[in-house]
Each structure stands twice: as C-alpha cells, then as structure tokens.
N, C-alpha and C positions, 0 to 999 in steps of 0.2 A: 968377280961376281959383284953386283949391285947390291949398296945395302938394301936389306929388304924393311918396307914400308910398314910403319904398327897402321892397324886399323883398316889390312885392305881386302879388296877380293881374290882369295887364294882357288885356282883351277887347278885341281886335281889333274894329271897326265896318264893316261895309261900306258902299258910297255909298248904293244903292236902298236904299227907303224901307221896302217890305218885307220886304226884310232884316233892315234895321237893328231893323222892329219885332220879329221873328224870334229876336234879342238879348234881347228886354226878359224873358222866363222863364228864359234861362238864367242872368241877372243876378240875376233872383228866387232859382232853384235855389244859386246860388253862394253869394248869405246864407243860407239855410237852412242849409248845411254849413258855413258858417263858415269860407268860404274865403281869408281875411286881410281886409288893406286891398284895395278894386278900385279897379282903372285903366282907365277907357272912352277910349280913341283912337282915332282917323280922323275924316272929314272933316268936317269943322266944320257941314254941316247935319245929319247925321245925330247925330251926339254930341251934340249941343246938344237933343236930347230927354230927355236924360238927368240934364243937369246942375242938380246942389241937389233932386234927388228922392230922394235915399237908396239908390239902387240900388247907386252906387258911391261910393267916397271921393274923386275927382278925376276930370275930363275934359282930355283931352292935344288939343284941334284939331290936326289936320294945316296943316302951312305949306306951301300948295302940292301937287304928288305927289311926297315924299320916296323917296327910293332905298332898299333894300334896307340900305344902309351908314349911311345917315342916322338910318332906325329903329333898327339895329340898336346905332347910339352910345347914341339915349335906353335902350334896356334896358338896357343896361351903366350906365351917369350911373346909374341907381336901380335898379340889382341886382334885374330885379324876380325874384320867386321860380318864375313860370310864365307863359305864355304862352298863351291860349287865341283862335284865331284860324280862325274859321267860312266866310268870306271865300275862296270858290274860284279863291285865288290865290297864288302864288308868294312874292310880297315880303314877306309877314310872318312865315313861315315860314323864309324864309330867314334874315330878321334874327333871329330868335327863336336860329337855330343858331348864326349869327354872332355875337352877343352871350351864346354859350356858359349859355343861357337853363336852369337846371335841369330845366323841363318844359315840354314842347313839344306842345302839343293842337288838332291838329284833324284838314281832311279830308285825305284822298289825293288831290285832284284837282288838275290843274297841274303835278304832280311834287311839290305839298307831302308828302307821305309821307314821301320819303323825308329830310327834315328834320324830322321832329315826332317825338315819343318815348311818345306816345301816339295811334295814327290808325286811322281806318277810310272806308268810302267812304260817298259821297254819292250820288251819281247811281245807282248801281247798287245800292245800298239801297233796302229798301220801306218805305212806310208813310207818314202825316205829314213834313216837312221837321223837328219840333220832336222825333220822335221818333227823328230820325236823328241829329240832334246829339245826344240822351240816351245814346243807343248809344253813339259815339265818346266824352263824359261818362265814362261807366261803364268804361272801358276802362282810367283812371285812378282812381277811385273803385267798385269793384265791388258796396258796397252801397247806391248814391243812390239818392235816394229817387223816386219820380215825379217829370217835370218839370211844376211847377206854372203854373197862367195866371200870365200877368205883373201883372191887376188895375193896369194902371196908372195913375198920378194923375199930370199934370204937374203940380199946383201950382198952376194957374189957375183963377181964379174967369170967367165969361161971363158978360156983359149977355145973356142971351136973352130968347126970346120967351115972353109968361106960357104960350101953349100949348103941349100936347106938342111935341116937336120930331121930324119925322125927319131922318136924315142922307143925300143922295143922292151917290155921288162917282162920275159916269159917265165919268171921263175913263180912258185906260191907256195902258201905254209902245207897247203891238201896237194896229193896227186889230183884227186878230182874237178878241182879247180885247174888244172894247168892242158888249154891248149897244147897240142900235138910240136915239140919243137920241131919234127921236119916241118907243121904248116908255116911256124917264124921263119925258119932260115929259107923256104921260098921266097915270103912275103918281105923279105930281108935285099934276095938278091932283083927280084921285081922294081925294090925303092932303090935300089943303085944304079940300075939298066933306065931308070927315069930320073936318074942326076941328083935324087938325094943321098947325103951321105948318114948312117944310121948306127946312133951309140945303141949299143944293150948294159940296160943296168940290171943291179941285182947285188945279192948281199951273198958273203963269202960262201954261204955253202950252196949256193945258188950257181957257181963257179964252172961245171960241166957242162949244164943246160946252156949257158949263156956263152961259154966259148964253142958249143955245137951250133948255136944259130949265129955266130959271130962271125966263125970263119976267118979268112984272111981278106974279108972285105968287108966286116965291121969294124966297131973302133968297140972293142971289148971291155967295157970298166966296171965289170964284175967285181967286189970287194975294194974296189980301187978307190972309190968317194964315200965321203961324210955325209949324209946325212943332206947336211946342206950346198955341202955341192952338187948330189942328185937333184936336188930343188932347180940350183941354177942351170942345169945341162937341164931340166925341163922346161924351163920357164923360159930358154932360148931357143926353143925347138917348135918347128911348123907344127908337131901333133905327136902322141905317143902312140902305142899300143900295147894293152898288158892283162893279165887276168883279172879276176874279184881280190887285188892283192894291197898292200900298203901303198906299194910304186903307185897304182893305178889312181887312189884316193890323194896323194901327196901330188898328182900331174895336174889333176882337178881343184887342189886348191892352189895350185901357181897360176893357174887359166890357161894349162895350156889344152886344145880339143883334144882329147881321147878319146878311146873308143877302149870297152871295156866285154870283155867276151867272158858268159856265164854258161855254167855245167850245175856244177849241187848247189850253187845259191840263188839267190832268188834275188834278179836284178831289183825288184819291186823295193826292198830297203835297204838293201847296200849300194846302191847307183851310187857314182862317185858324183858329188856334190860341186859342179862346177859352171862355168857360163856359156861352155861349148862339147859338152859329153854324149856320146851315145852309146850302145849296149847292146850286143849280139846273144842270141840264145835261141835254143831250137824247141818251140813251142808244141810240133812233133813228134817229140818224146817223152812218154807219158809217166817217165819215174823222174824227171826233173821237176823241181830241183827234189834232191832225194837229203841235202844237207849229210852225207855220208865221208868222209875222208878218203877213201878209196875208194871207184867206182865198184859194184857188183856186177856189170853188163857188159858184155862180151864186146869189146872195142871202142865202147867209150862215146858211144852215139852223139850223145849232146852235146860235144864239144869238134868230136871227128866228124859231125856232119856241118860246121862252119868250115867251109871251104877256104884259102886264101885269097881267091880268086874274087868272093865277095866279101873279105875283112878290107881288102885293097880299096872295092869299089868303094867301100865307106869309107874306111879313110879320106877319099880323096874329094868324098861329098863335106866330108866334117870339114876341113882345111880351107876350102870353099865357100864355105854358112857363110 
C-alpha cells in the first residue's frame, strides 16, 4: 500500500459495484483539475479497482465498518485538504466535520447536508447519476469542466479467446432487474453461431444464473475474477450485455459498448456512463419502472417483452457506431 499523502483529496468509495464504478470519472475529472495528491477509501473490494492505476495516489481499505470517530481520526492523522464523499450516507460526512475537514463534498441525503460545505441533492435531482455528482462538483469548482468517461484500464493483461469476445453479465442484486436467463442463453448461443466467443461474468452467488446461460459453449467465470480482472475481460471485449447492475456500469467505464436492459429502474439516471452505451426498456408498460425488487405482474412484461432477437440487433448496431 502507498504511503498515504498529508493534505490531500480523500474519495470516499462506496460498497456496490456500481457505485463504486460511478467513482472512476469523477477520479478522472479530479486529475484533469489538478485536484492534489488522491486518497481512494472504503471497503476493500471496491477500492481495490483502483489501486496502481493512476487515478489516485493511495488506497486506504477499510478495517472492518469503521465508525464515524474512527474515520474521522484518519483525516485528522493526514490533514487531508477535502473530503469528497458520494456514498448516501451519514458516516463520512460526519467524520469529514469531525475531523474539522476544510472541504466537505457531497450529497444531501441521510442528513449528510448538513455536514458538508459543499452539497446538493441526489435523489431529487434529474438527469444521469454522473451528472448529478458534476452538479454537486460544480458547486465547489464553478468552472469544471465536463465530467469526462472514466476509459478505464485496470492494468491487466487476459489470456482470451483468439475470437471476438462478447461480455454477457445476466445476474443483479433485484429479481426485477434481471432479464429472462433463457433470453441470455439464446442470445448466448446466436453470438457463437456468428463466430463470437462469449464470457459470462458475475459474482459467486450469481453462479446458477450464469452456468445456465453459460452452457458448454460459454467460457463460465462466474466468481472466478477480481474485480479487476472482470475489468480486463471487459475492456478486451467487442461489447457486453447485462442488466441495471455493477457489471454493466464497470463495462461503461473500461469503454467497452453495452447495452444495458431496464425493468424497475429508470434508465433516465442509472444509464451506464460510457462513450458507447445504449439501453433497452419497454415504454409500453405502464408500471415501469415501478423501483420494486420483485416484480408484482404476472410474467414480468418489461423485461419478457425485450425479445432476444432485438437485444442482438442492437448489439450488433452498437459494435458498429
């Protein structure tokens, strides 16, 4: 681990994945402005995509779930200069005050507001997720610049396969979010009958779903990668495909095109934030997005009425842009 720099700007990480990938532009935007030395902490899977890629100058893993008083010692230990904490929660915001932190950045929600010295809202904000942090951003810096893709590189090289590759990642944290796996394992065996060859990623309890679309004619690596190895099997791949999920927002900041298919969220500000993305949903159905964890509707319309047949055709329009 890197010593960690007195005086700098510390980014809060949150745990989800898509979060955390959510992070990776505003880490870009902070080098562009030349915002000191960076400090990436929290929990040690999500920071750990970070570390030795240049985005930041150290990574801080969390020991455990530190208290409020606990975090708020490390800012004080290394004076850092500001506090930028995205994470709609309480405890970093609060330590950020407690440790008498000169700048204190992020949302309103939780009660953080009223500990930050720079804030605005999230939830009640329109637009992209990446453009609602630029907002709050701007609030401290009023001439930043666009917030730019993240183009991220973990650093890893992959043994892949010699042909194209797609990315399939059909698992999510909702049932309501998860596409129909038998439409993956068509659109699965579709891209091998047209000479791609097609990883399915996904995290260990993700493990059924993704050896049912897998087959014996996917390359299965279900719980199998890091974090930052999913990066680089994306980042070397023609294109993915995946739900409203972590995968899908981490495909979008390596550049690679996806395509991202929506049921209870509302592509409008979770769109994965990338230079080649696009987003299926069925505008037809009038309880979408309903934001519910389990669908209440009798077979799942908004996601069962995305056919495979036209997730393909786009795909193969996106690979093509």
């Amino acid at each position: 681990m890197a010593l960690i720099p007195d005086h700098a700007t510390w980014v809060r990480f949150p745990r989800f994945l898509g979060d955390a990938a959510m992070q990776l532009p505003v880490l870009r935007l902070l080098r562009q402005i030349d915002a000191g030395p960076i400090v990436v902490w929290g929990p040690k899977a999500t920071v750990g995509l970070v570390e030795g890629t240049g985005l930041c100058d150290a990574v801080l893993p969390d020991e455990g779930k530190p208290s409020p008083w606990t975090m708020a010692g490390m800012l004080r230990r290394h004076r850092a200069a500001r506090s930028i904490h995205f994470p709609k929660s309480l405890r970093p915001a609060l330590a950020a005050w407690l440790a008498r932190v000169p700048e204190r950045i992020g949302v309103d929600e939780s009660l953080a507001g009223r500990f930050n010295t720079h804030s605005g809202p999230f939830w009640k904000a329109e637009g992209p997720f990446l453009q609602r942090y630029h907002a709050v951003l701007q609030r401290r810096w009023p001439d930043l610049p666009p917030m730019p893709y993240a183009d991220f590189d973990p650093g890893l090289a992959i043994d892949g396969p010699a042909q194209p590759t797609l990315c399939l990642m059909p698992g999510s944290t909702w049932p309501s979010k998860a596409w129909p796996a038998p439409y993956y394992r068509e659109l699965l065996l579709k891209a091998r009958s047209e000479g791609f060859a097609v990883a399915v990623l996904g995290s260990p309890n993700e493990a059924a779903v993704c050896a049912e679309v897998a087959g014996s004619e996917g390359i299965d690596l279900c719980g199998r990668t890091t974090l930052k190895e999913a990066a680089a099997w994306l980042r070397a791949s023609k294109a993915a495909l995946g739900n409203d999920s972590g995968l899908s927002h981490l495909a979008a900041a390596c550049g690679t095109p996806i395509l991202a298919l929506y049921g209870a969220t509302d592509p409008r500000g979770s769109t994965p934030w990338g230079p080649k993305t696009r987003e299926l949903h069925r505008r037809d159905v009038p309880c979408a997005p309903c934001f519910l964890p389990v669908c209440a509707v009798e077979g799942h319309p908004c996601l069962a009425r995305i056919r495979p047949e036209e997730a393909w055709k786009t795909l193969l329009e996106l690979i093509s842009a």
